[in-house]
NUBA-534523 format. One record per residue (C-alpha): residue in one letter; z, y, x. Coordinates in nm, 3 decimals, padded with zeros to 5 digits, always signed. Each point is the difference from the previous one (the first is absolute). Layout:
N
<node residu="A" Z="Z" Y="Y" X="X"/>
...
This chain:
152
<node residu="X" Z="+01.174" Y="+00.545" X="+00.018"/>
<node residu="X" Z="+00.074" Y="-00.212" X="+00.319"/>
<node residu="X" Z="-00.446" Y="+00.029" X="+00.083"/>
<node residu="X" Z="+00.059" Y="+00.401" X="-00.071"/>
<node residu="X" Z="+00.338" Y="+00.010" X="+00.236"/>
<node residu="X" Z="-00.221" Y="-00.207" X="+00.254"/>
<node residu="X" Z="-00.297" Y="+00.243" X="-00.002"/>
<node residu="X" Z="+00.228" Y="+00.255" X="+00.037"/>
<node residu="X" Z="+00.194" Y="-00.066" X="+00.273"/>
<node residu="X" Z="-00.286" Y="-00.027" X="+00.212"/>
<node residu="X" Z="-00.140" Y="+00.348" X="-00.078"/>
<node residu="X" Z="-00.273" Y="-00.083" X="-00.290"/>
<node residu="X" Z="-00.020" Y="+00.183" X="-00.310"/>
<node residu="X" Z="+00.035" Y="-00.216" X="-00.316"/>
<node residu="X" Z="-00.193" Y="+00.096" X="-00.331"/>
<node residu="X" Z="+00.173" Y="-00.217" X="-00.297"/>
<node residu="X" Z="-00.230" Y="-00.047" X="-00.275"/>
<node residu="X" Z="+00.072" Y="-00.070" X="-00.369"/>
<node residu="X" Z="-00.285" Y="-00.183" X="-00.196"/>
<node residu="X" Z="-00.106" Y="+00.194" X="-00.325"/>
<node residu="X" Z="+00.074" Y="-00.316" X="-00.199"/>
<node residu="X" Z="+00.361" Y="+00.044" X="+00.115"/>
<node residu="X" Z="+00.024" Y="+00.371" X="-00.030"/>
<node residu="X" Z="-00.077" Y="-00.106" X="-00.351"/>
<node residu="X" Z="+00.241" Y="-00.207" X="+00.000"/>
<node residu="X" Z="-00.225" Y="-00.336" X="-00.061"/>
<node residu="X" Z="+00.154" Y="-00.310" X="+00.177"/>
<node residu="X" Z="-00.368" Y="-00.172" X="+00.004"/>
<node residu="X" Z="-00.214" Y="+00.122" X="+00.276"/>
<node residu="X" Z="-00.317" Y="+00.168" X="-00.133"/>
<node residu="X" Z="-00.357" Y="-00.161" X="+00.100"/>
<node residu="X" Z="-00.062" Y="-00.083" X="+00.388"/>
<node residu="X" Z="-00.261" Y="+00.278" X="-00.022"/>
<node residu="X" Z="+00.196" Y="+00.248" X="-00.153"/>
<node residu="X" Z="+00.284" Y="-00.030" X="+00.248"/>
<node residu="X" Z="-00.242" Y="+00.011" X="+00.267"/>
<node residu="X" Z="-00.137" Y="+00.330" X="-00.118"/>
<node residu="X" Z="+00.354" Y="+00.141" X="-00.046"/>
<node residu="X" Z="+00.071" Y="-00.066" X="+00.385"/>
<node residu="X" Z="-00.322" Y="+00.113" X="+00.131"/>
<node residu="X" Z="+00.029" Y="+00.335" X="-00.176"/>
<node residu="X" Z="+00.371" Y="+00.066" X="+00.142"/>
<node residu="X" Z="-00.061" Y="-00.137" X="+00.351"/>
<node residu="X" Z="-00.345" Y="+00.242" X="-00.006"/>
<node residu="X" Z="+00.254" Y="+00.326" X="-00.121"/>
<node residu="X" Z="+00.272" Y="-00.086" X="+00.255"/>
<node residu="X" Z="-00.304" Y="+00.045" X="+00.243"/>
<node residu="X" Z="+00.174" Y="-00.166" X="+00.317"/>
<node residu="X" Z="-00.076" Y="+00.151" X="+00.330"/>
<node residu="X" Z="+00.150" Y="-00.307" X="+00.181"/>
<node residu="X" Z="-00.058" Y="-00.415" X="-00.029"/>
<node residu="X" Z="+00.059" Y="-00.069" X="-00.299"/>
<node residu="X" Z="+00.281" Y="-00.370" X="-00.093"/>
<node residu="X" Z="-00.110" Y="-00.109" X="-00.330"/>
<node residu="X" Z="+00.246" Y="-00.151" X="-00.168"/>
<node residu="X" Z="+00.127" Y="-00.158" X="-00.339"/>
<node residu="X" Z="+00.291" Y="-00.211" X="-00.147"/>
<node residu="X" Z="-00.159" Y="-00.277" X="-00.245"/>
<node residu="X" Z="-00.288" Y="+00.145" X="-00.196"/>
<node residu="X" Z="-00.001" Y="+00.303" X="+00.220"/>
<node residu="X" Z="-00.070" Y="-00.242" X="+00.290"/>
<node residu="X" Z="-00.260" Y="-00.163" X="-00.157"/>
<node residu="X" Z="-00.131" Y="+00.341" X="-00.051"/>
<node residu="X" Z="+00.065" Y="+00.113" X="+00.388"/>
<node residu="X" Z="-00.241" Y="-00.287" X="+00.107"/>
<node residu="X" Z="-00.289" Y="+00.070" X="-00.249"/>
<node residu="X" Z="-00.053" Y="+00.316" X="+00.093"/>
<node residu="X" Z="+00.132" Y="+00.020" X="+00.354"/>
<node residu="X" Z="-00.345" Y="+00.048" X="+00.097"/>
<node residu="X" Z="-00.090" Y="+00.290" X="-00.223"/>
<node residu="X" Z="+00.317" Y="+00.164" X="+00.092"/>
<node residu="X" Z="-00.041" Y="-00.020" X="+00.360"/>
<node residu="X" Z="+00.302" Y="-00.192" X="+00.052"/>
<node residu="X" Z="+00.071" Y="-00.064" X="+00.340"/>
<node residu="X" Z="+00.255" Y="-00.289" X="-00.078"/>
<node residu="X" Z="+00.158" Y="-00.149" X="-00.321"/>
<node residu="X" Z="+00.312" Y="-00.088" X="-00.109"/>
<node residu="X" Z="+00.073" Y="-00.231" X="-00.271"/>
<node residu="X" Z="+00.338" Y="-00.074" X="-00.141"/>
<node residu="X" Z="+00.075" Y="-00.282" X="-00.254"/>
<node residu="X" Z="-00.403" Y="-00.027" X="-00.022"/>
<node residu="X" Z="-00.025" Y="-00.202" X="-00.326"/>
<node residu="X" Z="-00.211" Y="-00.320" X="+00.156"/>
<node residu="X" Z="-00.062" Y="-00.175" X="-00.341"/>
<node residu="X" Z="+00.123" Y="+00.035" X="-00.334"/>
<node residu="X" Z="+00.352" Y="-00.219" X="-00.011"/>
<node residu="X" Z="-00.086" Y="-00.372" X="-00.057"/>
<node residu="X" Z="-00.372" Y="+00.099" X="+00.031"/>
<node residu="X" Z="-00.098" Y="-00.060" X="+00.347"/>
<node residu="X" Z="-00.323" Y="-00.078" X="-00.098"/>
<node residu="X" Z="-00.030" Y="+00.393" X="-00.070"/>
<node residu="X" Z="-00.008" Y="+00.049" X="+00.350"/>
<node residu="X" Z="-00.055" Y="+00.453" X="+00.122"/>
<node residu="X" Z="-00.026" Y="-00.133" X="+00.328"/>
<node residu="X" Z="-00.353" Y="+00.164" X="+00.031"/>
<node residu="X" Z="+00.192" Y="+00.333" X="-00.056"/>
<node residu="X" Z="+00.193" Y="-00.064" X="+00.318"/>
<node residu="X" Z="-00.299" Y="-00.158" X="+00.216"/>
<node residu="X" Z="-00.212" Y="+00.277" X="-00.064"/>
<node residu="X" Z="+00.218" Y="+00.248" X="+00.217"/>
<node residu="X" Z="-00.130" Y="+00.060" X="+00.302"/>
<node residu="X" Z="+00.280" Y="+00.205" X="+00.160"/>
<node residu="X" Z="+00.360" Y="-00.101" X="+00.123"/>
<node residu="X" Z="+00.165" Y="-00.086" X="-00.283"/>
<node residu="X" Z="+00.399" Y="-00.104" X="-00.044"/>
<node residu="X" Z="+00.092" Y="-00.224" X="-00.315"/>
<node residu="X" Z="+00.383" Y="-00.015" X="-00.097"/>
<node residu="X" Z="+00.098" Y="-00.270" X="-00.244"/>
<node residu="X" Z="+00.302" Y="-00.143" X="-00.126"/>
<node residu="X" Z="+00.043" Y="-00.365" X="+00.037"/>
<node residu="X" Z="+00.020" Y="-00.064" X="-00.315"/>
<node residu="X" Z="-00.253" Y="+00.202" X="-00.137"/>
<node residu="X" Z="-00.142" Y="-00.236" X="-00.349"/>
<node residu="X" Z="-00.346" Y="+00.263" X="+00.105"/>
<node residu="X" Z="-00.007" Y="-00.248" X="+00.326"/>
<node residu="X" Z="-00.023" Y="+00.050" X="+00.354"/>
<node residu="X" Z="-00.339" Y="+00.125" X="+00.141"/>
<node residu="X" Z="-00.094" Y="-00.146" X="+00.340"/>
<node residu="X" Z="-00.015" Y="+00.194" X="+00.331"/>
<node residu="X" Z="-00.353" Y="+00.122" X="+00.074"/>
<node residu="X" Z="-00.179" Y="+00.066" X="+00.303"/>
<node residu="X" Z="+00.117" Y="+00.354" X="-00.028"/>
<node residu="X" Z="+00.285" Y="-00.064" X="-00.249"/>
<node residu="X" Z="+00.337" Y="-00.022" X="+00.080"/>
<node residu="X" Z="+00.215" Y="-00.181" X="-00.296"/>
<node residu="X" Z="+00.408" Y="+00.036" X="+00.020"/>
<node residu="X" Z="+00.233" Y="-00.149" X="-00.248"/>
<node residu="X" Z="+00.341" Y="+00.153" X="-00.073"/>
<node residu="X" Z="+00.233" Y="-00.141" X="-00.212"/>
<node residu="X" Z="-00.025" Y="+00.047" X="-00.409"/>
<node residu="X" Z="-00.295" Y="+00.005" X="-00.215"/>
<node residu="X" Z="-00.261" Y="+00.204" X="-00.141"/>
<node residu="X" Z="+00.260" Y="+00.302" X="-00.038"/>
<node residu="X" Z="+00.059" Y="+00.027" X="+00.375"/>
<node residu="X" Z="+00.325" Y="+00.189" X="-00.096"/>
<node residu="X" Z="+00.098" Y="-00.067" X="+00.376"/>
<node residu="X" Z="-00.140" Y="+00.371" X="+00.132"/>
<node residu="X" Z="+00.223" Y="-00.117" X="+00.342"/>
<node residu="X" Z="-00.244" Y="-00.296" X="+00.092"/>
<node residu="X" Z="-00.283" Y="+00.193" X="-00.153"/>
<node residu="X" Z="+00.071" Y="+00.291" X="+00.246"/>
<node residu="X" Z="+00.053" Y="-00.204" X="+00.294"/>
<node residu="X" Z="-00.326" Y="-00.217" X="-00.051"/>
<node residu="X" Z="-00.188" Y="+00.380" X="-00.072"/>
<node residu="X" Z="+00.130" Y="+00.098" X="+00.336"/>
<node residu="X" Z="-00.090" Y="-00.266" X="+00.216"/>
<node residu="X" Z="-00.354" Y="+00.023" X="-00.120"/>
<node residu="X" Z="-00.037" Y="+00.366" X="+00.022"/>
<node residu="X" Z="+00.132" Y="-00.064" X="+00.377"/>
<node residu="X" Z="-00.258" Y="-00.233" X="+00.004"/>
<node residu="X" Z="-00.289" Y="+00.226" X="-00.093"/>
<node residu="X" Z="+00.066" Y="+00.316" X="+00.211"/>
């Protein structure tokens, strides 16, 4: 919740969204277009009035960058973006995060087995300690926060 308490405190509204396949209680993510679909259709009923932060934590962030453009997003947020499948670098989603055109923060854990995606010409990449689980919401928060400061 640290990326939530961040948004927060600086006066944004924060939507959390729950990916059928998990209200279903599947572990496995459901098909890249599916989950695509899933976020379009909530981020089109929450009908924001504002700039819009897309944002994910691992699939969800993969998911935040594919369709940032569709969505409108004016920036993107990616925590514990899953870089490459673990021991399969040659697997590489990096397209996922060079196609986004807007401000976008990545938080990682240093030693995320997903990797550790480089910083991008409008990508800002911050490792925390831990791994994939970022269970460290206090460094998650304060990373969130300086890059909301950042943006506005």
């Amino acid at each position: 919740m640290g990326a939530a308490a961040a948004a927060s405190a600086v006066g944004l509204t924060v939507a959390l969204v729950e990916q059928p396949y998990r209200v279903a209680g599947r572990r496995s993510p459901a098909p890249a277009g599916q989950l695509d679909a899933a976020w379009i259709s909530v981020v089109r009923q929450l009908d924001f009035d504002v700039p819009l932060i897309a944002g994910g934590r691992s699939s969800g962030a993969r998911v935040a960058c594919r369709t940032s453009v569709e969505v409108g997003a004016s920036a993107v947020l990616c925590l514990a973006f899953p870089l490459h499948p673990p021991g399969r670098p040659e697997k590489s989603r990096l397209a996922e995060l060079d196609a986004v055109e807007v401000p976008t923060l990545v938080v990682q854990g240093e030693r995320n087995p997903f990797g550790l995606p480089p910083a991008g010409p409008k990508r800002e990449v911050v490792t925390i300690p831990g791994s994939h689980s970022l269970r460290s919401s206090s460094a998650v928060e304060a990373a969130v926060s300086a890059w909301l400061a950042a943006l506005t």
